[in-house]
N, C-alpha and C positions, 0 to 999 in steps of 0.2 A: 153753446148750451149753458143756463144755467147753473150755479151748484147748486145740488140734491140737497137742500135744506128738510131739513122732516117738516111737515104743516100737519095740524093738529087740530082732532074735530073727536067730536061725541059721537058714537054708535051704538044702536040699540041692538043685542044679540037677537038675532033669529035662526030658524031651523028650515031646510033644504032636504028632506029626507032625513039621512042623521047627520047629515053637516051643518053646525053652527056656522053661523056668517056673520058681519055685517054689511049691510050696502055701503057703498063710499059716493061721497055727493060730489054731485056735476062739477062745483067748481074744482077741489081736490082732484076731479078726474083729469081734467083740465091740466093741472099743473106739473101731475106725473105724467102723460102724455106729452108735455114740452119737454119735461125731464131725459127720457126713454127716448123721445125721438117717433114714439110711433102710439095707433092708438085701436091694434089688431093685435091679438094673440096675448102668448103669454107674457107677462110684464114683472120683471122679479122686483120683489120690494123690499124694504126694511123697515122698523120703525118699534114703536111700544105700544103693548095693551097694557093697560093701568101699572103704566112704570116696569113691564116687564118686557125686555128684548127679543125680537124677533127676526126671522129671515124668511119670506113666504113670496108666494107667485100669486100676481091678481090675474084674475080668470074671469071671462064674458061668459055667462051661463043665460041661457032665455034669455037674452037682449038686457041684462043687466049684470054691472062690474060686483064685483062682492069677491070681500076678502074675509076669506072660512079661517074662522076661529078655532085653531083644532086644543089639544088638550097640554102641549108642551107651548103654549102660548099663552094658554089661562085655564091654569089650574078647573076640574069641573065643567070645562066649559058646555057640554052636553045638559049640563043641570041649569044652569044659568039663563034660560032663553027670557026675553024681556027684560033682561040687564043691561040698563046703560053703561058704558065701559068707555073711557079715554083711552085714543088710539095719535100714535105719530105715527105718519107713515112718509117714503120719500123712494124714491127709486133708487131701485142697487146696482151700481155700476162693477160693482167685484164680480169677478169672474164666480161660474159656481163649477168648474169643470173641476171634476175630479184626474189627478194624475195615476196614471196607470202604473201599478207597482210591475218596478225593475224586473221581478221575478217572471211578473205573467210574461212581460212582453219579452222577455227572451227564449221561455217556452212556447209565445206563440211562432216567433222566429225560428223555433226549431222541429218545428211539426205545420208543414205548410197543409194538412187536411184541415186543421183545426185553425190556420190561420184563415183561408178559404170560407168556412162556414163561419166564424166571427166577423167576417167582412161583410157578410152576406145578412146577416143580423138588423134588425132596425134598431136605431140610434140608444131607445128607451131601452133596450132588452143591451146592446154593450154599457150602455153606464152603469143598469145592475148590476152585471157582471164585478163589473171595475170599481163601482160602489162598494161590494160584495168583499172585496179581494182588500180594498184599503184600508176598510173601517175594520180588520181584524186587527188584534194586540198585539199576539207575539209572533215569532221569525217560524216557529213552529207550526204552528195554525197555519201560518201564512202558506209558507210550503206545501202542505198537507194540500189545503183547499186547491191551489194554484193546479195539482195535479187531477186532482177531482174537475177541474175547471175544464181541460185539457180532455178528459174523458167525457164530459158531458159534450162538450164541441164536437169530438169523436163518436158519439153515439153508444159510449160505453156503460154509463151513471147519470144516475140523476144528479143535480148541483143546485143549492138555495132553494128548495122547494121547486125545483122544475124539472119535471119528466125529462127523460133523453129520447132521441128521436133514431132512427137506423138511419144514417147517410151513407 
């Protein structure tokens, strides 16, 4: 393979419902598909809009690749449509797997109900969770939630915005 060189092209911002995009052009698609290895599903990426650092997923929507311009990538970017904007982009070989804090996975080890229904979960609804759990600050929070976690897997509370269910 390759190394992931960023390549570098001009995009005009456009709008998709409220997602800003721009299309990425066939040969660019080209070269991150050699990059990546494949040239279906999602495809994570890296790269810069107008010199600002990014980390994002290219996605096939209606038979076209386009990489969505959200707002921690450029400043405004909802405001902006019809803006030409320099883009580097190159395929991301870092992992993006978030690590499961110590705390949860050894209360999940210790309450095999709630180990059960987290297995039972689809993949996008455990990395919330695990998302949810890592990006907190302090050992306190941490804790707190990790038990709220355990109770919403048990049917007891809701946890991040998500109803509990009776299992």
């Amino acid at each position: 393979m390759q190394p992931n060189k960023p390549t570098k092209f001009k995009g005009k911002i456009e709008i998709i419902g409220i997602n800003p995009f721009v299309f990425v052009p066939e040969k660019i698609l080209k070269i991150i598909f050699k990059q990546s290895g494949k040239d279906k599903g999602y495809i994570p990426i890296k790269g810069t809009v107008n010199n600002n650092p990014y980390r994002q997923t290219l996605v096939r929507y209606s038979g076209e690749w386009r990489l969505y311009i959200n707002t921690t990538m450029l400043k405004n970017s909802p405001k902006r449509i019809g803006e030409i904007v320099d883009i580097t982009i190159s395929f991301d070989k870092d992992s993006r797997e978030i690590a499961m804090p110590g705390g949860f996975a050894k209360a999940l080890k210790a309450n095999i109900k709630a180990t059960l229904v987290f297995e039972q979960l689809p993949p996008s609804r455990k990395s919330e969770i695990v998302r949810y759990l890592a990006n907190l600050k302090t050992k306190e929070s941490l804790e707190k939630n990790i038990v709220r976690a355990i109770n919403f897997l048990t049917g007891k509370e809701s946890f991040a915005g998500r109803t509990h269910k009776k299992v």
